[in-house]
C-alpha positions, -999 to +999 in steps of 0.1 A: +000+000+000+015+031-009+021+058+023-001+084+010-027+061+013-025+058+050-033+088+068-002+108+070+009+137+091+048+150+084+066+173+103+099+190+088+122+191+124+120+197+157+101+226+166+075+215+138+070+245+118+044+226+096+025+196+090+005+176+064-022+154+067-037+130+041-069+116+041-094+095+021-123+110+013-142+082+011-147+091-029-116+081-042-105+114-034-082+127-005-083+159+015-047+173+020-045+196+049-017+218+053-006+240+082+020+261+094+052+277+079+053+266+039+086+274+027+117+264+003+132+239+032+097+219+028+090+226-009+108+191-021+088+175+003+057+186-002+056+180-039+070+145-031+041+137-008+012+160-033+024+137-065+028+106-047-013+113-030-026+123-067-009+086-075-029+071-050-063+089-049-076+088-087-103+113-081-080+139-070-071+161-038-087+188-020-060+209-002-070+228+033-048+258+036-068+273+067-039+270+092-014+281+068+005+309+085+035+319+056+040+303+023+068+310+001+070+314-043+088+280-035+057+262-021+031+285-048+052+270-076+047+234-062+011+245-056+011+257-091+031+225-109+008+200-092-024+220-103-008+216-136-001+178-132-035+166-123-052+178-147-087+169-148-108+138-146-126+137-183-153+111-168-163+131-140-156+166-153-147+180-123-103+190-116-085+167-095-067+196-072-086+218-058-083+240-026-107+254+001-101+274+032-072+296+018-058+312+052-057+353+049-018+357+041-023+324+014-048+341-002-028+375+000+000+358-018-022+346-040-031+380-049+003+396-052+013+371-076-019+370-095-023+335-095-054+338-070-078+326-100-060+293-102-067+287-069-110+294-061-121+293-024-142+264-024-142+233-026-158+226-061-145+229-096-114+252-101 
C-alpha cells in the first residue's frame, strides 16, 4: 500500500513549523491539509508527498490551507506545478486539485502574484 494512502501527518524538524495530513475521502479522493510555515526547506517534500497522493487517490485532492500561517514562491510554484499535473478527470468533469479554506496571508500571496484565479475558495470545480 502506498504511504499516502494511509493517513499521514509529516513534520519538517523539531520545533515543527508545519505539517500535512492525508486523508481518504471516502470518494476516491483525499483531503490534503496543510498547516504552518510553507517554505523552500519543505518545498521538495511537499511535492514529493502532493504527487505521490494524486498517484494514489484517482479522483483527486482537496487541499486545506486554513492554518497556513507563511507560504513561500517556493511552495506557490509546487502548488502551481501539481495544479498543472493533475489535470482533470474527463469522466467526472470535475479537476482533481482543488483547494478550500485559503488562510488570509495564502490568499494574499495569491493575490500579489496573481495567481489567486488558479486557486477558487471552495471546494468545487477550479
Amino acid at each position: 500500500m502506498s504511504p499516502a494512502r494511509e493517513p499521514k501527518t509529516s513534520a519538517r524538524t523539531d520545533d515543527v513549523r508545519s505539517t500535512l495530513h492525508v486523508e481518504p475521502d471516502g470518494t476516491g479522493g483525499a483531503l490534503v491539509v496543510l498547516a504552518g510555515e510553507l517554505d523552500q526547506d519543505c518545498a521538495s517534500e511537499l511535492r514529493d508527498v502532493l504527487v505521490s497522493a494524486l498517484s494514489a487517490y484517482p479522483k483527486g485532492l482537496v487541499l486545506d490551507l486554513a492554518d497556513v500561517t507563511f507560504c513561500d514562491c517556493a511552495c506557490l510554484n509546487v502548488l502551481l506545478r501539481v495544479r498543472l499535473e493533475a489535470g482533470v478527470d474527463h469522466v467526472h468533469r470535475a479537476h482533481r486539485f482543488r483547494v478550500r479554506n485559503i488562510s488570509a496571508r495564502v490568499s494574499r500571496l495569491l493575490d500579489l502574484t496573481g495567481t489567486l484565479a488558479y486557486f477558487p475558495n471552495g471546494s468545487g470545480p477550479g
